[in-house]
Backbone atoms as SQL, in Angstrom:
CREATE TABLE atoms (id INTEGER PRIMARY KEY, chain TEXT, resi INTEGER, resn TEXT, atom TEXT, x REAL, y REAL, z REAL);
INSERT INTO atoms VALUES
  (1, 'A', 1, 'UNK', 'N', 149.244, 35.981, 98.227),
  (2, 'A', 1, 'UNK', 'CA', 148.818, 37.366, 98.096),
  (3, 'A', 1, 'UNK', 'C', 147.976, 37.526, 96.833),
  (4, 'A', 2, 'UNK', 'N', 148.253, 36.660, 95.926),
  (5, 'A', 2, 'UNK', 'CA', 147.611, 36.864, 94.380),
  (6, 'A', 2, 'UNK', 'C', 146.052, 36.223, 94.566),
  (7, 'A', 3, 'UNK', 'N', 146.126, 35.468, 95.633),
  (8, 'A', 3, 'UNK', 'CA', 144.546, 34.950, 96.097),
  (9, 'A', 3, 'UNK', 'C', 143.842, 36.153, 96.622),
  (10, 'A', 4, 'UNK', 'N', 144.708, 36.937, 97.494),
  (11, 'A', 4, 'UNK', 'CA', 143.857, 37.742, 98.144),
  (12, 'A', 4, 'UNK', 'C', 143.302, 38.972, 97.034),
  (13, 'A', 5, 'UNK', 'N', 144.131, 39.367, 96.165),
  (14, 'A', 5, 'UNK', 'CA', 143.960, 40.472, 95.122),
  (15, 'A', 5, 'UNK', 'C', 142.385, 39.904, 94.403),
  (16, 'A', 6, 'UNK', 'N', 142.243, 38.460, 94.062),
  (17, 'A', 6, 'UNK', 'CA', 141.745, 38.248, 93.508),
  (18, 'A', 6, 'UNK', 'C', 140.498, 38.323, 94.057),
  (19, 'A', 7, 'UNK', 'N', 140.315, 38.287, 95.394),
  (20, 'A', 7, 'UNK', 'CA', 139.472, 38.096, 96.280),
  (21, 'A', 7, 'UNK', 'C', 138.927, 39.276, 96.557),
  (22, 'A', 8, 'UNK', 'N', 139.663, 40.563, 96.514),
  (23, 'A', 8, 'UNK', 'CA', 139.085, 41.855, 96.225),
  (24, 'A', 8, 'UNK', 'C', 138.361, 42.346, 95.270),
  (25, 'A', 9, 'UNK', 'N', 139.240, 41.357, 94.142),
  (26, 'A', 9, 'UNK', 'CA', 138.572, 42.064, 92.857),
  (27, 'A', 9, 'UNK', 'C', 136.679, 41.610, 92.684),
  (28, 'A', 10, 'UNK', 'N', 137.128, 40.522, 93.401),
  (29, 'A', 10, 'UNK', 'CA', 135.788, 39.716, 93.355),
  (30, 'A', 10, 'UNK', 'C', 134.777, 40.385, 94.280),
  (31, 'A', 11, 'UNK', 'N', 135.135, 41.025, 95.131),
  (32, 'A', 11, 'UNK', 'CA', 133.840, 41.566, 96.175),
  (33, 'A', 11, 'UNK', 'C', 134.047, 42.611, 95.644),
  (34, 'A', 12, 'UNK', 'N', 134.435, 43.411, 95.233),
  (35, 'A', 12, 'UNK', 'CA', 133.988, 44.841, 94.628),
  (36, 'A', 12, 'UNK', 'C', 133.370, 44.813, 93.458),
  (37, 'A', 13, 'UNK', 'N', 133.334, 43.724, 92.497),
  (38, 'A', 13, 'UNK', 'CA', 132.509, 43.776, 91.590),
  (39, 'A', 13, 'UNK', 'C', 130.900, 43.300, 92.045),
  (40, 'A', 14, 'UNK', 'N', 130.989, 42.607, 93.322),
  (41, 'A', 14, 'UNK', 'CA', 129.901, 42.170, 94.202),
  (42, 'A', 14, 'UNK', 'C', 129.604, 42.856, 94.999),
  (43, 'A', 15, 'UNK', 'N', 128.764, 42.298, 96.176),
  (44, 'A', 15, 'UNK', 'CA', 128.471, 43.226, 97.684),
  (45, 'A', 15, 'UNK', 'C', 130.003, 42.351, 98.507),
  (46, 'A', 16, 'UNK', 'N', 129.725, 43.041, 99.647),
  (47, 'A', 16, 'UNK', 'CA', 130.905, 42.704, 100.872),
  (48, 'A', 16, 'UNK', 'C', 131.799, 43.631, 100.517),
  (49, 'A', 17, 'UNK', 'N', 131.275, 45.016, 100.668),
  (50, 'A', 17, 'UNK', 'CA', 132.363, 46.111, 100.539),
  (51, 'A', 17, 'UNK', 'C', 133.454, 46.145, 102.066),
  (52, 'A', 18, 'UNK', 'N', 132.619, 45.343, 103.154),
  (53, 'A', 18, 'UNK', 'CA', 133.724, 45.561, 104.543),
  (54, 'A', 18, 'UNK', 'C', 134.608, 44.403, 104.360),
  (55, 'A', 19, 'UNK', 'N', 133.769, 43.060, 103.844),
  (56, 'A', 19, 'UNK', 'CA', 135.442, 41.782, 103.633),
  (57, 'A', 19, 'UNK', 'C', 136.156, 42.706, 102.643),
  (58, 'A', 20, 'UNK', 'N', 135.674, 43.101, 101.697),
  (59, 'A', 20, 'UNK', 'CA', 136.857, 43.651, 100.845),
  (60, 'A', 20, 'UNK', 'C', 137.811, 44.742, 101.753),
  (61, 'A', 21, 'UNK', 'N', 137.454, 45.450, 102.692),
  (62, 'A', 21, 'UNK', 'CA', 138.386, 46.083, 102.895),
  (63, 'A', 21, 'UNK', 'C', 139.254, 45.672, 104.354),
  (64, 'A', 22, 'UNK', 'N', 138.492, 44.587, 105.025),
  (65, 'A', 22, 'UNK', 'CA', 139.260, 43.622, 105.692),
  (66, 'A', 22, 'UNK', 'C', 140.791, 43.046, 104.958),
  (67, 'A', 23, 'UNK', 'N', 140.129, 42.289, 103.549),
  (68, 'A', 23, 'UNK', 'CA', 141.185, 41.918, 102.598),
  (69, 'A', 23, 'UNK', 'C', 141.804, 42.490, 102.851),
  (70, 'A', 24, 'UNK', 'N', 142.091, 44.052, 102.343),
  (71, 'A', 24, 'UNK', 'CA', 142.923, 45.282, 102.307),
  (72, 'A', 24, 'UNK', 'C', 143.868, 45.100, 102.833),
  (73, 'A', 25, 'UNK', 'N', 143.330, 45.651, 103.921),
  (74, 'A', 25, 'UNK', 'CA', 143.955, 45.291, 105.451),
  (75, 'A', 25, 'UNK', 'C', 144.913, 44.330, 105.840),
  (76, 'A', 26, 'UNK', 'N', 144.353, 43.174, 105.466),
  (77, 'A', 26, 'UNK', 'CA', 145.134, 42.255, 105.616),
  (78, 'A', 26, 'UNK', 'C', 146.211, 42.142, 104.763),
  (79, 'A', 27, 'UNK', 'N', 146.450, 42.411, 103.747),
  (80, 'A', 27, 'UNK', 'CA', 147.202, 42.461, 102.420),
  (81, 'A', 27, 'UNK', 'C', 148.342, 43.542, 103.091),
  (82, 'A', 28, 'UNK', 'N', 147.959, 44.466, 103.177),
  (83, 'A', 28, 'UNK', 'CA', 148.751, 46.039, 103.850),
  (84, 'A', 28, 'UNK', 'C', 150.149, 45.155, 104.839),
  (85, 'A', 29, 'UNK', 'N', 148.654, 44.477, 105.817),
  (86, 'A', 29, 'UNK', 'CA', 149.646, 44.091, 107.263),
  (87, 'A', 29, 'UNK', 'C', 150.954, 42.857, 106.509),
  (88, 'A', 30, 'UNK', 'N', 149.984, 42.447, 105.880),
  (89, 'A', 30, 'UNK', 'CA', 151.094, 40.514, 105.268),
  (90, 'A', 30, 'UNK', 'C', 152.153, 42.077, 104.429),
  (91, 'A', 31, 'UNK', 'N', 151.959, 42.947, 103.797),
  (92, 'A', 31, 'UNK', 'CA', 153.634, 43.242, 102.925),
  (93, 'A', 31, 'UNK', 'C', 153.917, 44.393, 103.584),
  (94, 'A', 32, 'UNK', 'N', 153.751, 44.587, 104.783),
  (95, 'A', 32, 'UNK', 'CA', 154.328, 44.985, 105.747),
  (96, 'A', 32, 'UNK', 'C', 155.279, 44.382, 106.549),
  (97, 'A', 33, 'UNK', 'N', 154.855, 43.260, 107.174),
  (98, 'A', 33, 'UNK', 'CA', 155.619, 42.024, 107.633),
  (99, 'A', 33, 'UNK', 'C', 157.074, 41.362, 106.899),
  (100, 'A', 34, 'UNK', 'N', 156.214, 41.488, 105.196),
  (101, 'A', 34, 'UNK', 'CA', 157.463, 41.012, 104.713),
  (102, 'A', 34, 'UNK', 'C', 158.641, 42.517, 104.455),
  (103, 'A', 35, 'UNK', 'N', 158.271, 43.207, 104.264),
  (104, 'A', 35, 'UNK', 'CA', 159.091, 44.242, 104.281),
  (105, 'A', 35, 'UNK', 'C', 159.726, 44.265, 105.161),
  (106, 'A', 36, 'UNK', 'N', 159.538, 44.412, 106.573),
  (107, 'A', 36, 'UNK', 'CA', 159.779, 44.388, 107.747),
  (108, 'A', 36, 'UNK', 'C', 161.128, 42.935, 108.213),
  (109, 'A', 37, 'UNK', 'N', 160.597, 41.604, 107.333),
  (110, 'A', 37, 'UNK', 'CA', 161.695, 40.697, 107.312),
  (111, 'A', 37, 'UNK', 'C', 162.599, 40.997, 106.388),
  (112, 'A', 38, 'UNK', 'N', 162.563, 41.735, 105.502),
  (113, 'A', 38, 'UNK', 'CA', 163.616, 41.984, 104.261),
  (114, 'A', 38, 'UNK', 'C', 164.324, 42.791, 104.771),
  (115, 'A', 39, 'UNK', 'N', 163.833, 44.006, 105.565),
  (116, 'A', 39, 'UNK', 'CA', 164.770, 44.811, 105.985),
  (117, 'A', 39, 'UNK', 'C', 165.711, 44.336, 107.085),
  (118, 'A', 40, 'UNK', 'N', 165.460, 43.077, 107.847),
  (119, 'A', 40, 'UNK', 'CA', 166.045, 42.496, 109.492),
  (120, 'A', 40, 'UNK', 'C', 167.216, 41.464, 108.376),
  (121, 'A', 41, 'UNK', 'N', 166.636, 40.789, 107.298),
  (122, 'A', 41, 'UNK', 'CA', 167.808, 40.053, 106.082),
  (123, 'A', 41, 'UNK', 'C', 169.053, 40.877, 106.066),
  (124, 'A', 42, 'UNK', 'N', 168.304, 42.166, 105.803),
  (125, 'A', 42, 'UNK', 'CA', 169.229, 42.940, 104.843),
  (126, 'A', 42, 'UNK', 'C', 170.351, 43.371, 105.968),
  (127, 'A', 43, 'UNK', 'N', 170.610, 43.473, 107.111),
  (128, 'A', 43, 'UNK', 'CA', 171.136, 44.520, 108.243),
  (129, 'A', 43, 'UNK', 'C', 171.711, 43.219, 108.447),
  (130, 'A', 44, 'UNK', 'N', 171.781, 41.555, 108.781),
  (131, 'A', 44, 'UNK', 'CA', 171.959, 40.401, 109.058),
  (132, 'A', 44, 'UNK', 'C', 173.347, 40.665, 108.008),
  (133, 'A', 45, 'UNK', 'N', 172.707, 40.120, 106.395),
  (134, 'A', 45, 'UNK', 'CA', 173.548, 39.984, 105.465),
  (135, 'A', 45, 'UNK', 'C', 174.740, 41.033, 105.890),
  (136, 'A', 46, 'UNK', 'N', 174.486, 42.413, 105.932),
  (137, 'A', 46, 'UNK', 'CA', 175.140, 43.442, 106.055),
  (138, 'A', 46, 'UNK', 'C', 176.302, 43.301, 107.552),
  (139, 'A', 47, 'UNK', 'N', 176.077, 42.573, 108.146),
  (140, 'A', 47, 'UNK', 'CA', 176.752, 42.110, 109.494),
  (141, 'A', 47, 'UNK', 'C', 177.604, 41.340, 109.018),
  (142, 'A', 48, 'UNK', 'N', 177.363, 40.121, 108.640),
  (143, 'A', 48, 'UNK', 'CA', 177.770, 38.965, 108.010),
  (144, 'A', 48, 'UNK', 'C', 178.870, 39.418, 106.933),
  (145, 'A', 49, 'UNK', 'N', 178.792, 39.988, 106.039),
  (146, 'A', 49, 'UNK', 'CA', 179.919, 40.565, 105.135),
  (147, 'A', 49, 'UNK', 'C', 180.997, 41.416, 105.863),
  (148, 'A', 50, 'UNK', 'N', 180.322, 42.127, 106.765),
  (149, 'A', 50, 'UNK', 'CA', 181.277, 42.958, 107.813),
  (150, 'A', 50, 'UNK', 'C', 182.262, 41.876, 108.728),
  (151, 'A', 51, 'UNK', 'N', 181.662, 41.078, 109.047),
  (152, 'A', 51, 'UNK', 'CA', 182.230, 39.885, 109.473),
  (153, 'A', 51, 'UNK', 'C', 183.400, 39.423, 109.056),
  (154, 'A', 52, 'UNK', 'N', 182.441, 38.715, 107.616),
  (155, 'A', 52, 'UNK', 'CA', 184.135, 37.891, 106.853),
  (156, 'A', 52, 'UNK', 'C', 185.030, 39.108, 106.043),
  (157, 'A', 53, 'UNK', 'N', 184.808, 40.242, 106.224),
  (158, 'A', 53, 'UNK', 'CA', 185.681, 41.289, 105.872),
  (159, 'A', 53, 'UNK', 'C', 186.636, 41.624, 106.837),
  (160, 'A', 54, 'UNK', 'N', 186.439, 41.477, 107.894),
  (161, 'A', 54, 'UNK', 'CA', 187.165, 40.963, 109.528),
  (162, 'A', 54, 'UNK', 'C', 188.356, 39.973, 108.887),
  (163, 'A', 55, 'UNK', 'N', 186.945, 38.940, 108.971),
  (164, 'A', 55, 'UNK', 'CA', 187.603, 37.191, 108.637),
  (165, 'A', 55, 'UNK', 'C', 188.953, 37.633, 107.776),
  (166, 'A', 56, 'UNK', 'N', 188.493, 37.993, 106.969),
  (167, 'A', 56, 'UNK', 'CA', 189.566, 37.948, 105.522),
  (168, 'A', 56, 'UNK', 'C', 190.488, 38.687, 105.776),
  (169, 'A', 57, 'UNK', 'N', 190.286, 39.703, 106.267),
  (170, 'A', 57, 'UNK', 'CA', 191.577, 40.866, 106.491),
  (171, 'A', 57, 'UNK', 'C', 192.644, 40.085, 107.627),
  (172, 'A', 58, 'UNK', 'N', 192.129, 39.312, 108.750),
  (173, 'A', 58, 'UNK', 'CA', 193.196, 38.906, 109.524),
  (174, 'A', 58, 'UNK', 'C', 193.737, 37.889, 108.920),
  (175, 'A', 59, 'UNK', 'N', 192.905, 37.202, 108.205),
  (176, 'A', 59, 'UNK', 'CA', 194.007, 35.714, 107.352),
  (177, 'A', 59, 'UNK', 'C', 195.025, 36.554, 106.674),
  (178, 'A', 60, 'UNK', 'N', 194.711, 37.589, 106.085),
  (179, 'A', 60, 'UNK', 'CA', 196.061, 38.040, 105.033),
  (180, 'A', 60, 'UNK', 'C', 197.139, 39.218, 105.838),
  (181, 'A', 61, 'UNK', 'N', 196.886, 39.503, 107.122),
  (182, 'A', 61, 'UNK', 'CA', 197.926, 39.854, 107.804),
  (183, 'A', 61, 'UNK', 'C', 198.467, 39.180, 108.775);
């Protein structure tokens, strides 16, 4: 992602005002995606603890 920033910075101080906002774009969609996997982690993890909170409670009764 730090390539692509850089890659903006570089056509806006130049011409290629549409790759630069292709870049954009693309940048938007890629930490979208990862957002999008952090949040599917996070609901997983959140299962998973619900789980061995299961787990754990029947070992000790």
């Amino acid at each position: 992602m730090s390539h692509q920033i850089f890659e903006v910075a570089e056509l806006a101080a130049g011409e290629g005002a549409e790759r630069c906002i292709v870049v954009i774009s693309e940048m938007a969609e890629n930490s979208s995606l990862v957002s999008q996997r952090a949040h599917k982690a996070s609901g997983e993890i959140h299962l998973l603890t619900q789980y061995l909170g299961v787990a754990t409670a029947k070992f000790f009764i």
